[in-house]
Backbone as CSV, one residue per row, in Angstrom:
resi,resn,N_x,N_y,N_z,CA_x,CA_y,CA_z,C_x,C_y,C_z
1,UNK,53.233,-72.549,72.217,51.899,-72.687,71.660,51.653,-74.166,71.349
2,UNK,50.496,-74.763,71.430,49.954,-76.087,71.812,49.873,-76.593,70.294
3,UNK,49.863,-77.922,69.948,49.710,-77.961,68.378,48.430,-78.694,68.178
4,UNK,48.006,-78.625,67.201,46.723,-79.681,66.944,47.048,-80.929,66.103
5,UNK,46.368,-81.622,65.951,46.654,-83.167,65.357,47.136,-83.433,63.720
6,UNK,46.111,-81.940,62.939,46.873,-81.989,61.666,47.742,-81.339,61.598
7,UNK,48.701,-80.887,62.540,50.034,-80.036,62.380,50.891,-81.312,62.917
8,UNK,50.525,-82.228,63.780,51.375,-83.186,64.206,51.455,-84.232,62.810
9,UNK,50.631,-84.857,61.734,50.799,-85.180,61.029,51.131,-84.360,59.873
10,UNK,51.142,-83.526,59.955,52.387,-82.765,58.828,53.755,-82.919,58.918
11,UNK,54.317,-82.848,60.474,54.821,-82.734,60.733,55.740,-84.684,60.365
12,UNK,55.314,-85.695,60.378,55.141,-86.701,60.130,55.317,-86.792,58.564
13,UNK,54.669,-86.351,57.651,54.977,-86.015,56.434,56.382,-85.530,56.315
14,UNK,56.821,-84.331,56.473,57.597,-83.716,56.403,58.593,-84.657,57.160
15,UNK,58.455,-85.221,58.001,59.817,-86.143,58.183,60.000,-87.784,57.000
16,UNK,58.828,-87.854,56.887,58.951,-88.833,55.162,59.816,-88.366,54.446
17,UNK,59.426,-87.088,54.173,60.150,-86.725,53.179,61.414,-86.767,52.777
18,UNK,61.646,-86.274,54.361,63.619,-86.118,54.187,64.282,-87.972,54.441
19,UNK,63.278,-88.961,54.890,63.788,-90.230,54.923,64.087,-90.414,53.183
20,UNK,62.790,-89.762,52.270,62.649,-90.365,51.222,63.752,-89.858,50.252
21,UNK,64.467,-88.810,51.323,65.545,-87.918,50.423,67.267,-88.685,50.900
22,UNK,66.687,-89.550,51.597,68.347,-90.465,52.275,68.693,-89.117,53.472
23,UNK,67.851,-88.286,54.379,68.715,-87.317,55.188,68.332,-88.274,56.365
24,UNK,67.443,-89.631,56.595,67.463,-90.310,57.932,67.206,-91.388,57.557
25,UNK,67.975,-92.118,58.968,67.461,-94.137,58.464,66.234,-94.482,58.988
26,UNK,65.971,-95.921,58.930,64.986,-96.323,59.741,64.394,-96.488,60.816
27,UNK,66.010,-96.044,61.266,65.724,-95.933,62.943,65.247,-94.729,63.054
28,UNK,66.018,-93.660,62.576,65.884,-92.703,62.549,64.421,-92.001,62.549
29,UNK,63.650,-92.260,61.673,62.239,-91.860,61.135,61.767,-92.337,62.016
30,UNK,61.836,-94.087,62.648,61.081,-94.357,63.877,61.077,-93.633,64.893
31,UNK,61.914,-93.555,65.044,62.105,-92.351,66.732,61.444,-91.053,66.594
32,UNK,61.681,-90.320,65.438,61.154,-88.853,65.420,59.848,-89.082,65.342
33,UNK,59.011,-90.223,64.372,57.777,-89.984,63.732,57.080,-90.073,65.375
34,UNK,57.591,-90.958,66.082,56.975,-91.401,67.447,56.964,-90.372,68.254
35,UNK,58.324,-89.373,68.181,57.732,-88.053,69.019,57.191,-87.165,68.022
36,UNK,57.142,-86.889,67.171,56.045,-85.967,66.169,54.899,-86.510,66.574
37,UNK,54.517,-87.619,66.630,53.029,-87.949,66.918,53.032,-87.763,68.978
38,UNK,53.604,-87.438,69.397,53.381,-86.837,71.054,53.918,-85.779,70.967
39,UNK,53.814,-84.721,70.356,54.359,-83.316,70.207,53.492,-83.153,71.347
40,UNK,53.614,-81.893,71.863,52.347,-81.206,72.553,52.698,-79.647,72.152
41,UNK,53.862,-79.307,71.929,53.978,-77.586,71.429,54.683,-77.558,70.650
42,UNK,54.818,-76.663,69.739,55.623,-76.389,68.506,57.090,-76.435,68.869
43,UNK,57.527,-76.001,69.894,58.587,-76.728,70.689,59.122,-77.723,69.934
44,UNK,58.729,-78.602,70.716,58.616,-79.700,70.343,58.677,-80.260,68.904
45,UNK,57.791,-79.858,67.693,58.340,-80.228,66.969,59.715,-79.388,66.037
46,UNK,59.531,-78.384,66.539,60.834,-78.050,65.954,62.463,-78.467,66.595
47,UNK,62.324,-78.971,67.696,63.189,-80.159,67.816,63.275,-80.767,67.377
48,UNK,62.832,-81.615,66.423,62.990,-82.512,65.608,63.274,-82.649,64.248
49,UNK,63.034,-81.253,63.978,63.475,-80.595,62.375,64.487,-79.789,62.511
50,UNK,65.226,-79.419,63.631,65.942,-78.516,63.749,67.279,-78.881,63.301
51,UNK,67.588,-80.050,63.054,68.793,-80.393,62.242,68.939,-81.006,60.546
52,UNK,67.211,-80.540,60.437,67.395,-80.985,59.028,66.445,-79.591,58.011
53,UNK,67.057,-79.660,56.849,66.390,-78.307,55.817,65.231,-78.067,55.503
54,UNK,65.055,-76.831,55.832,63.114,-76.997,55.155,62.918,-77.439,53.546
55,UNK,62.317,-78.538,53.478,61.702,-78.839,51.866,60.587,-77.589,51.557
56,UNK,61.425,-77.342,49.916,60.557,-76.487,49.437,58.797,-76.922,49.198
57,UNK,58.508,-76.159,49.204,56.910,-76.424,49.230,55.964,-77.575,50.121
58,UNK,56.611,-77.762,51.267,56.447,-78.408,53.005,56.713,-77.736,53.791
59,UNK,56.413,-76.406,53.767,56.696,-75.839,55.300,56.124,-76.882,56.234
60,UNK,56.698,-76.354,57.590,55.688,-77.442,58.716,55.063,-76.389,58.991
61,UNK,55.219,-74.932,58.919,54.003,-74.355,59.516,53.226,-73.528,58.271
62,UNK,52.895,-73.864,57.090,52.013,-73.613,55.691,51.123,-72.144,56.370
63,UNK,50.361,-72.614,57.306,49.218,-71.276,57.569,49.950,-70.456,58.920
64,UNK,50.621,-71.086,59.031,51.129,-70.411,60.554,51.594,-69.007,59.939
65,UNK,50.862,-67.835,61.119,51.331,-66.390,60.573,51.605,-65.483,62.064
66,UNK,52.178,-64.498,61.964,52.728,-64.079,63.631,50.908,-63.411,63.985
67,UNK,50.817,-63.857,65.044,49.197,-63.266,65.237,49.616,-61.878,65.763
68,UNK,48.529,-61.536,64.951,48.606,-59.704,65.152,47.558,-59.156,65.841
69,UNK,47.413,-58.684,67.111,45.656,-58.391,67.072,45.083,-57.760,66.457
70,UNK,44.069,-57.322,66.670,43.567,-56.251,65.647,43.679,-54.768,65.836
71,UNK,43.780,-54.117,65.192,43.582,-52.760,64.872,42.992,-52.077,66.148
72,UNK,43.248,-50.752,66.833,42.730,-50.028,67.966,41.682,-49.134,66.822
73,UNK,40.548,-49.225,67.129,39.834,-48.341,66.171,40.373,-46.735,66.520
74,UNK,40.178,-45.948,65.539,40.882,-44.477,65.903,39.602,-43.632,66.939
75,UNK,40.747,-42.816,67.832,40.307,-42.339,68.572,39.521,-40.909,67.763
76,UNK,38.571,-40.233,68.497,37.897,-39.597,67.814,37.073,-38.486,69.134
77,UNK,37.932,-37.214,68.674,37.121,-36.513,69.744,35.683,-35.328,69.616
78,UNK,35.412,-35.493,70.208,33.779,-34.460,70.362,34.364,-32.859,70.173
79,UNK,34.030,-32.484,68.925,33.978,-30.945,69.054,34.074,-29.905,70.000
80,UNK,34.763,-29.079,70.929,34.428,-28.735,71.916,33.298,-27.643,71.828
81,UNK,32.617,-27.831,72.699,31.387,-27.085,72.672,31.830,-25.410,73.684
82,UNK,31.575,-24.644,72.890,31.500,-23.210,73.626,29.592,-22.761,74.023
83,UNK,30.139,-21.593,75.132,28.953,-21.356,75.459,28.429,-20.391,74.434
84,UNK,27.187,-20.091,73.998,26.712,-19.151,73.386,26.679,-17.859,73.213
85,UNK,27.753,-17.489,72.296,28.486,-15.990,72.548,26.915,-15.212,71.477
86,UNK,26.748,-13.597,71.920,25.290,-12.659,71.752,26.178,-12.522,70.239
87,UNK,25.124,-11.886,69.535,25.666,-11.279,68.288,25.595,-9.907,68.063
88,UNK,26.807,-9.269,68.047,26.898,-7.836,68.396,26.540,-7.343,67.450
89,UNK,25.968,-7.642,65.935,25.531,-7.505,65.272,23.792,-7.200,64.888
90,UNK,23.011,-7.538,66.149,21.690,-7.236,66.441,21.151,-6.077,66.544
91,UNK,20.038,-5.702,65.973,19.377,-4.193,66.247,20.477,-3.308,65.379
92,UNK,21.494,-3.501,64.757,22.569,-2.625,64.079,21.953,-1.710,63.256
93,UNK,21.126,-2.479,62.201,20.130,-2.220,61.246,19.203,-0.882,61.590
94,UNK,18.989,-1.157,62.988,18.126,0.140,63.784,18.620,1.069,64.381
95,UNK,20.003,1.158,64.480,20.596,1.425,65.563,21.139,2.808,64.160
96,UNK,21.652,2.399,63.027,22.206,3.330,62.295,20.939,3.863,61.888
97,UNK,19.929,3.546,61.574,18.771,4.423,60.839,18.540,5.391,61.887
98,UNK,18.580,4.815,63.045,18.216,5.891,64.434,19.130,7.184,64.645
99,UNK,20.418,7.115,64.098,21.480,7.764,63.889,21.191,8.954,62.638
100,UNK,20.677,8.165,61.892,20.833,9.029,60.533,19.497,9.730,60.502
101,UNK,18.923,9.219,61.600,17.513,10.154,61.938,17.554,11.143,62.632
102,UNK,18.501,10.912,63.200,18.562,11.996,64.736,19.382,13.292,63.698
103,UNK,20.159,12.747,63.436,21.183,13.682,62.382,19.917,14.609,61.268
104,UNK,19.317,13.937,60.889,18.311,14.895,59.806,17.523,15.477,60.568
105,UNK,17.014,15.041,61.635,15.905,16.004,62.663,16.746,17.455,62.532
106,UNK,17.845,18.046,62.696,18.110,19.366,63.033,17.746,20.067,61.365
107,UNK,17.794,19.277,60.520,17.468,19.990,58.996,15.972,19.766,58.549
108,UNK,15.361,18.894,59.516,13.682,18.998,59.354,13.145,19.220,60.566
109,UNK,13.186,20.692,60.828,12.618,21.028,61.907,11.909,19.832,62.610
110,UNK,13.240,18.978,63.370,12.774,17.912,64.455,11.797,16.908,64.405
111,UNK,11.340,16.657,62.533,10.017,15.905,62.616,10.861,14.271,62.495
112,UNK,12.796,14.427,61.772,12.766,13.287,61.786,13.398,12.593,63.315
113,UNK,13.552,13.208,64.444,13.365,12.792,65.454,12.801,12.064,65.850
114,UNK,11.143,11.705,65.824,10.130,11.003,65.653,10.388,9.715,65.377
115,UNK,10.936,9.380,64.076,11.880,8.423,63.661,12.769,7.812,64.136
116,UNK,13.428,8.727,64.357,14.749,8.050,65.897,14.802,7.654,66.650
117,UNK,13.590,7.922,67.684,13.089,7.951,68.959,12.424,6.053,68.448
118,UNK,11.796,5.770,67.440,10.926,4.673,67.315,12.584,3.554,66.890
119,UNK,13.234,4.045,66.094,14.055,3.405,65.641,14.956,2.515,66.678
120,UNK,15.326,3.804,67.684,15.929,3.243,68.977,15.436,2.789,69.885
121,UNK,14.178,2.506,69.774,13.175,1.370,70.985,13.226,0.026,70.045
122,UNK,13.031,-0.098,68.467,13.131,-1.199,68.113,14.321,-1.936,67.955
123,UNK,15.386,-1.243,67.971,17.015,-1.883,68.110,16.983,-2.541,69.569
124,UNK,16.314,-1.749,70.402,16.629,-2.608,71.811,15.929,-3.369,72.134
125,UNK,14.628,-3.513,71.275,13.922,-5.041,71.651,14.315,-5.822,70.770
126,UNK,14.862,-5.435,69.907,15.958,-6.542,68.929,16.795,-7.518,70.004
127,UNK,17.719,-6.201,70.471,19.067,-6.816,71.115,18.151,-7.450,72.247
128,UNK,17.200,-7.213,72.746,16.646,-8.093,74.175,16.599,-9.628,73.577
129,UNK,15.556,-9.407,72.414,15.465,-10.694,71.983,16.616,-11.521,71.399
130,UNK,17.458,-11.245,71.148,18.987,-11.805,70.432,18.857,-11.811,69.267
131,UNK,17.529,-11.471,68.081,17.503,-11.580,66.911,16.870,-10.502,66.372
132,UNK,17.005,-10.191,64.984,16.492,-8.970,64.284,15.329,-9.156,63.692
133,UNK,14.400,-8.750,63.814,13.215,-9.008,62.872,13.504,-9.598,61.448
134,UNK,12.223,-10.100,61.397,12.424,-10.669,59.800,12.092,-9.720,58.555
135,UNK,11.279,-8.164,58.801,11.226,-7.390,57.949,11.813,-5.918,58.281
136,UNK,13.166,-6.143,58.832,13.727,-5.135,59.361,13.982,-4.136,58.331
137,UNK,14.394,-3.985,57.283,13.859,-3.252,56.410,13.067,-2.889,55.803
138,UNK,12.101,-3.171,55.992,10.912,-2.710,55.297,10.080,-1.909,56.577
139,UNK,10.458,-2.192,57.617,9.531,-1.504,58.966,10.504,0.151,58.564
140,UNK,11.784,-0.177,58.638,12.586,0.820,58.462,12.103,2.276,56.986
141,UNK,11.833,1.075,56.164,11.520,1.956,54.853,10.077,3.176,55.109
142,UNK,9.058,1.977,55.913,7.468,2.088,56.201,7.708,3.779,57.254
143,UNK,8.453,3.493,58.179,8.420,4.707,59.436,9.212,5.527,58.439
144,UNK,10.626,5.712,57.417,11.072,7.042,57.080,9.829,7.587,55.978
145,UNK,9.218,6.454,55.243,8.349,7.362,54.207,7.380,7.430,54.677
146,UNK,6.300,7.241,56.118,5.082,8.429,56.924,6.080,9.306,57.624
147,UNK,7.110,9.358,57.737,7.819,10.030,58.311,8.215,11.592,57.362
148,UNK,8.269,11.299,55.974,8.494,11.901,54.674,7.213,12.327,54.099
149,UNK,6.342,11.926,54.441,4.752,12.033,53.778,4.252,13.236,55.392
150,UNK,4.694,12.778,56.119,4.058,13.596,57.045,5.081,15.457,57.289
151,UNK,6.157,15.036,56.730,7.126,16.703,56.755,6.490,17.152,55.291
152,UNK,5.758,16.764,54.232,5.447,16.974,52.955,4.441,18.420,53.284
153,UNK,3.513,17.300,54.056,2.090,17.846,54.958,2.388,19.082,55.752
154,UNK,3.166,18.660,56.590,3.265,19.497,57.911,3.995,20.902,57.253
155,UNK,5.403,20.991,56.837,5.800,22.160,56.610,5.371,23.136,56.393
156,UNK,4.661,22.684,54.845,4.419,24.072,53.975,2.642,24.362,54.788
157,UNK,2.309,23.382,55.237,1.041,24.230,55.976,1.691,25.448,56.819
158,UNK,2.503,24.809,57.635,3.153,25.837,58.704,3.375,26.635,57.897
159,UNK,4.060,27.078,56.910,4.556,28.067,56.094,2.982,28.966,55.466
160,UNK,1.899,28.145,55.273,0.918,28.883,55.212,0.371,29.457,55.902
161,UNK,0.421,28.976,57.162,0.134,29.452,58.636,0.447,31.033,58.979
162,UNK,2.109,30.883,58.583,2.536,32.287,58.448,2.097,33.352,57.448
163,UNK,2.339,33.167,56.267,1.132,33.601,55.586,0.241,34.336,55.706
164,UNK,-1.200,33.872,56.275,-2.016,34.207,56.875,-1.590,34.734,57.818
165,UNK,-0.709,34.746,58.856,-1.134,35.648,60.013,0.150,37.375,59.752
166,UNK,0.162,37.440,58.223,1.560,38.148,58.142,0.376,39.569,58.276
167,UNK,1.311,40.819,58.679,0.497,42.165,58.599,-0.006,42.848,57.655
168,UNK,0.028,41.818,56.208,-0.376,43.031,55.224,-1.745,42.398,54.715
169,UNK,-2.440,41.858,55.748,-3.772,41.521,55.807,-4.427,41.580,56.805
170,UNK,-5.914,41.546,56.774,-6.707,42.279,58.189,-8.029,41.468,58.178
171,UNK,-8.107,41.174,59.716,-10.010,40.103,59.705,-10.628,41.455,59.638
172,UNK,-12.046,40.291,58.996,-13.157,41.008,58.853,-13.666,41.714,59.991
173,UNK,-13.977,43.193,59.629,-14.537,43.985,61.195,-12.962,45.231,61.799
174,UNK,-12.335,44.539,61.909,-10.872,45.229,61.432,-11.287,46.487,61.313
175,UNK,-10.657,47.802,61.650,-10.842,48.671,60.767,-8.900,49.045,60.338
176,UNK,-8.724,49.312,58.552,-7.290,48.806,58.351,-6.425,49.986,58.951
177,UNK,-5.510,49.792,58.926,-4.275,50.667,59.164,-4.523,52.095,58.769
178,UNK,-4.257,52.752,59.430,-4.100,54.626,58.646,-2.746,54.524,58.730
179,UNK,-2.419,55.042,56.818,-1.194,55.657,56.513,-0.838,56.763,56.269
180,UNK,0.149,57.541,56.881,0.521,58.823,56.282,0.958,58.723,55.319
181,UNK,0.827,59.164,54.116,1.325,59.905,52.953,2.307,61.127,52.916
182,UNK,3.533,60.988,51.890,4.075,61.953,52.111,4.295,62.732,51.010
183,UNK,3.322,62.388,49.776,3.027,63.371,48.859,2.458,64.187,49.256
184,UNK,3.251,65.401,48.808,2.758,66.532,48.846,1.507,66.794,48.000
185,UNK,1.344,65.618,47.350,0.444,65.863,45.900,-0.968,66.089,46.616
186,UNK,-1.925,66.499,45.933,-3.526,66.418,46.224,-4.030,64.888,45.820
187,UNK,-3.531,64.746,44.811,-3.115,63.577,43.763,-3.278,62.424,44.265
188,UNK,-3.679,60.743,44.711,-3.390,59.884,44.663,-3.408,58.731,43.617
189,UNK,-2.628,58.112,43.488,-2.825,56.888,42.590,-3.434,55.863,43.160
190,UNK,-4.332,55.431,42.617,-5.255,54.446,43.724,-5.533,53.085,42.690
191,UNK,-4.847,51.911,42.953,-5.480,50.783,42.038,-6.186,49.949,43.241
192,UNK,-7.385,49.415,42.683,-8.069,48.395,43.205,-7.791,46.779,42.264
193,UNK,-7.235,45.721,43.071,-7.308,44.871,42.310,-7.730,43.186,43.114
194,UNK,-8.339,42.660,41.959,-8.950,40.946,42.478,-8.048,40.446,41.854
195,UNK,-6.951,39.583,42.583,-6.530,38.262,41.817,-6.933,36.913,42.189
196,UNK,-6.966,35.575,41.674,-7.530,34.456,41.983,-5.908,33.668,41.980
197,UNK,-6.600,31.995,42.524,-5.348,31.459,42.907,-4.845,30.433,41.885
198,UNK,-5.742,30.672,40.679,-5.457,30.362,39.572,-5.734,30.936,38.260
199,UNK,-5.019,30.222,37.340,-5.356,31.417,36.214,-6.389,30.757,35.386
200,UNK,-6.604,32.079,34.726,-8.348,32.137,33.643,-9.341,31.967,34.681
201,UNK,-9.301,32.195,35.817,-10.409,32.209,36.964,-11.393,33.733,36.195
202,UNK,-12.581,33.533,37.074,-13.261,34.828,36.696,-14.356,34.272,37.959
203,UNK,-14.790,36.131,37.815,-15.416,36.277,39.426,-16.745,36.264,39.009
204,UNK,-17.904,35.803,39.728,-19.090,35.625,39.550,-19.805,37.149,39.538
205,UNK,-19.660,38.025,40.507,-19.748,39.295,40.696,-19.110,40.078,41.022
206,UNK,-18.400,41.542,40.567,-17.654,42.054,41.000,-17.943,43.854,41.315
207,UNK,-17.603,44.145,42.366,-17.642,45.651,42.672,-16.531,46.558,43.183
208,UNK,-16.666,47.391,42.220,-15.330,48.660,43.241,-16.022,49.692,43.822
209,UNK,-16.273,50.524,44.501,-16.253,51.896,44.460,-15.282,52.777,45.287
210,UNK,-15.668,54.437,45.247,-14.587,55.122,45.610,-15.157,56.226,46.209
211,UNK,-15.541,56.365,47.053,-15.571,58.020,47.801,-17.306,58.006,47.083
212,UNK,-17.916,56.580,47.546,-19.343,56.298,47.672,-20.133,56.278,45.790
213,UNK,-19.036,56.190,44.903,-19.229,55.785,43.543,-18.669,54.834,42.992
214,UNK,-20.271,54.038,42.422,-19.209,52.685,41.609,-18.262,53.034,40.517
215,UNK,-17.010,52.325,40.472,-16.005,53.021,39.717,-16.020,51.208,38.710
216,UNK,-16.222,50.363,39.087,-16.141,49.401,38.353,-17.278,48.249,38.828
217,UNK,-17.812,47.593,37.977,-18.645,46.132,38.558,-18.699,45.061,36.871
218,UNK,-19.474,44.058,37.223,-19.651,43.404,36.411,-19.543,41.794,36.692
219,UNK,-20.007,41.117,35.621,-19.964,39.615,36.228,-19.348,38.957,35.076
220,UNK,-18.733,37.545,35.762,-17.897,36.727,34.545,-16.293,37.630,34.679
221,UNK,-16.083,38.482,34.950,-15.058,38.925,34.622,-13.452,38.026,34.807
222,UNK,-12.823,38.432,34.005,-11.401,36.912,33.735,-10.806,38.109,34.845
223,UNK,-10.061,37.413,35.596,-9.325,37.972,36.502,-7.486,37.206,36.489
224,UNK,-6.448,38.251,36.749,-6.767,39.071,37.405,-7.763,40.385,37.025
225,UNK,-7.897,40.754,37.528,-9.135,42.394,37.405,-8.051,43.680,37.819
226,UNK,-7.747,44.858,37.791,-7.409,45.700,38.289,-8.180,47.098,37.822
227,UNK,-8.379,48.359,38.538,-8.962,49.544,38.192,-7.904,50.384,38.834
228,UNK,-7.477,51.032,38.118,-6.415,51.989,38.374,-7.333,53.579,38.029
229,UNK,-6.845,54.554,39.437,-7.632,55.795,39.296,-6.994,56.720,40.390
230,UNK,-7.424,58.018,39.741,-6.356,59.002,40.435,-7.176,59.941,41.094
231,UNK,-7.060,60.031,42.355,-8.319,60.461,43.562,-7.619,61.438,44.522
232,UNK,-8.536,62.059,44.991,-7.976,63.442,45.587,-8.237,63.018,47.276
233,UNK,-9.674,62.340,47.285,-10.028,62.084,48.476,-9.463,60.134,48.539
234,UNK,-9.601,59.869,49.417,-9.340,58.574,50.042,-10.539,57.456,50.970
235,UNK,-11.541,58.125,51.185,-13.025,57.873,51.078,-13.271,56.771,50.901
236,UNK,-13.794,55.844,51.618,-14.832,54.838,50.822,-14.166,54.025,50.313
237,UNK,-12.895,53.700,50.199,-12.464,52.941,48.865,-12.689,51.023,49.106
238,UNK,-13.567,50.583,48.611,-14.287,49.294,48.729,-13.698,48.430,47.538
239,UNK,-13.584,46.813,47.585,-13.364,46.361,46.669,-14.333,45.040,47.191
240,UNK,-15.161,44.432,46.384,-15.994,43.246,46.654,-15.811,42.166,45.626
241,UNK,-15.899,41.004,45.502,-15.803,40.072,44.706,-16.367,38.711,45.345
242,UNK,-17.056,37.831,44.328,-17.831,36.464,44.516,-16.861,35.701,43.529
243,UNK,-16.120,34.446,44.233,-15.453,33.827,43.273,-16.520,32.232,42.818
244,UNK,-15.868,32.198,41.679,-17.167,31.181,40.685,-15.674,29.904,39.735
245,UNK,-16.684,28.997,40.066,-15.732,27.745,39.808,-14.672,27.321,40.968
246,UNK,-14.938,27.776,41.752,-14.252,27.113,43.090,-13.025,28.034,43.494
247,UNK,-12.889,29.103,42.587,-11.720,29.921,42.806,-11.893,30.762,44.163
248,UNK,-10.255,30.850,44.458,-10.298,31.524,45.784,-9.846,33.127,45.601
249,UNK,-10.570,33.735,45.812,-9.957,35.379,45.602,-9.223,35.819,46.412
250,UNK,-8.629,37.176,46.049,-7.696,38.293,46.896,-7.836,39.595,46.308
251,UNK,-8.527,40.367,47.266,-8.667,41.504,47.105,-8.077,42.560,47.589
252,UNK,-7.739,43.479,46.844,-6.232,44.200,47.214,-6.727,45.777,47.066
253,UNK,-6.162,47.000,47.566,-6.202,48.135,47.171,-4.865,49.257,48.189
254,UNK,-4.275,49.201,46.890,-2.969,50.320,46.948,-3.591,51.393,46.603
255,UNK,-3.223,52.281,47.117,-2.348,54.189,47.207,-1.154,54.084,47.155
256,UNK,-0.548,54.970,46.162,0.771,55.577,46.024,1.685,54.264,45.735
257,UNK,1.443,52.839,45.965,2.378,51.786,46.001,2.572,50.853,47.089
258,UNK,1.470,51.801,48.050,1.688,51.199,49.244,-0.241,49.981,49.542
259,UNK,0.403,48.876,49.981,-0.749,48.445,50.061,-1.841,48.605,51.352
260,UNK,-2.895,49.586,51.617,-3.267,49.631,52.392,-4.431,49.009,52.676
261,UNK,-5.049,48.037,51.806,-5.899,46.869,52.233,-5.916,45.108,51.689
262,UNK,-6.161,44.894,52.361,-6.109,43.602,51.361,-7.135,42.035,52.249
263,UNK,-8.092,41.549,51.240,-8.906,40.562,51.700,-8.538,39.066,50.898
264,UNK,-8.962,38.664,52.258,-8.801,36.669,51.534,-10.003,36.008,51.700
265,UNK,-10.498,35.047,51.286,-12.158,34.263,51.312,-11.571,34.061,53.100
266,UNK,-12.987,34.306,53.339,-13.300,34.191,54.631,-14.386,32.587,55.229
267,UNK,-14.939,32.149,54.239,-15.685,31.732,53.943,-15.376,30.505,53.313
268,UNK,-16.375,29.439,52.965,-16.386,28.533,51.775,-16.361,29.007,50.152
269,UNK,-17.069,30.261,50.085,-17.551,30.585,48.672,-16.078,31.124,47.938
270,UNK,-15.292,31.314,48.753,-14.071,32.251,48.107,-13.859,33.353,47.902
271,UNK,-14.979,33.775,47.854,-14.809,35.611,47.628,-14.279,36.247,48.803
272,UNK,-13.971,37.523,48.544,-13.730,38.641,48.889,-13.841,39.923,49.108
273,UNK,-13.098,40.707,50.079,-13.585,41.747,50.360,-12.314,42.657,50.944
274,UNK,-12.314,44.551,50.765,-11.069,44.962,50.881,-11.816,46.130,50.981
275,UNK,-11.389,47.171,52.176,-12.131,48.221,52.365,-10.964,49.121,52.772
276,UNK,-10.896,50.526,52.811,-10.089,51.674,53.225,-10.650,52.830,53.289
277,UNK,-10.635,53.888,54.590,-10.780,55.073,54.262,-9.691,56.122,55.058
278,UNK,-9.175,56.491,54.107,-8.348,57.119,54.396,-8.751,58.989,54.857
């Protein structure tokens, strides 16, 4: 390594020194100082010190340090990137409600099917799209309760349905059933009765008769109403009623226990009507 001019006069110093210490003569100092001042590499001057001691606090090389380069900055690698795996987790939300729908359809006569059927079209446009709606529960909540509001509705009508079409009632024009009797009696027990479809109802007008005689009438009457009477013939036996305050009537007339007529409002007004001749 090449020296520069204030390392060559240090170097010059540092040989003072050791003259000034008796380690060289005059000749001596002449000769070295003359090649210290034509150094050209450190070489060089350490040839010339190489037989004498370093003075404390004169290094000849003070700043000289082993050159180090610098630092490799740290290596640093890129995350590896994967491809975009689906989330099997999509439409799940729909996918079990659709389940637990299909499962209750056999205990609600098939209405929550309906449910299922919608549940499992929206799980799969879930999974098409790769994401779940943002009110996936609440669409869920919305379809089971019209779903719940509509079996509320639907059932018990059906159940009224039956009802009405059961045999121990007859349309108007009808003529009712003939029953044999198997009393021997001459005797029948015959009640005529109006009930309403609520209570403390009362009928606006009311009529019985029996074998072409009124056996009961009157108006306002609190119902239920019944006329109980013991008849030889079977004739004629009529029961009429006008219901008042919105009440819906039922007009009924047993023999022996057995019911052989019976009327429901046909109409808006509610009343009724119940005829037999036996």
């Amino acid at each position: 390594m090449r020296v520069s001019d204030a390392e060559r006069d240090r170097a010059c110093a540092v040989l003072r020194e050791h003259y000034a210490l008796g380690r060289l003569d005059d000749q001596e100092l002449s000769v070295r100082i003359a090649a210290a001042q034509t150094a050209v590499t450190w070489r060089d001057l350490h040839e010339l010190m190489q037989d004498l001691p370093p003075i404390p606090g004169m290094p000849l090389m003070p700043s000289a340090a082993p050159f180090a380069p610098p630092p490799h900055p740290p290596v640093t690698y890129a995350p590896p990137v994967y491809p975009p795996q689906p989330n099997r987790d999509v439409g799940k939300a729909y996918s079990v409600a659709a389940w637990v729908s299909f499962v209750l359809g056999f205990a609600s006569f098939g209405l929550m099917w309906i449910p299922a059927l919608v549940f499992a079209v929206l799980g799969r446009r879930a999974r098409e799209r790769g994401r779940d709606d943002r009110n996936t529960g609440k669409v869920i909540a919305v379809v089971a309760a019209s779903t719940l509001l509509l079996a509320l509705v639907a059932v018990p009508a059906a159940f009224d349905g039956d009802d009405d079409d059961d045999g121990s009632s007859w349309e108007a024009g009808e003529a009712p059933p003939r029953i044999d009797f198997d009393d021997d009696s001459d005797i029948h027990e015959v009640v005529m009765k109006v009930v309403a479809d609520r209570p403390d109802a009362t009928a606006g007008d009311l009529l019985m008769n029996a074998e072409g005689n009124e056996v009961a009438s009157g108006k306002g009457l609190v119902l239920p109403f019944e006329k109980e009477l013991d008849l030889a013939g079977l004739d004629d036996l009529v029961v009429e009623a006008e219901a008042a305050g919105g009440a819906k009537l039922t007009c009924q007339i047993t023999v022996d226990g057995q019911v052989v007529a019976e009327g429901k409002p046909e109409s808006g007004d509610g009343g009724c009507t119940a005829a037999y001749s036996g």
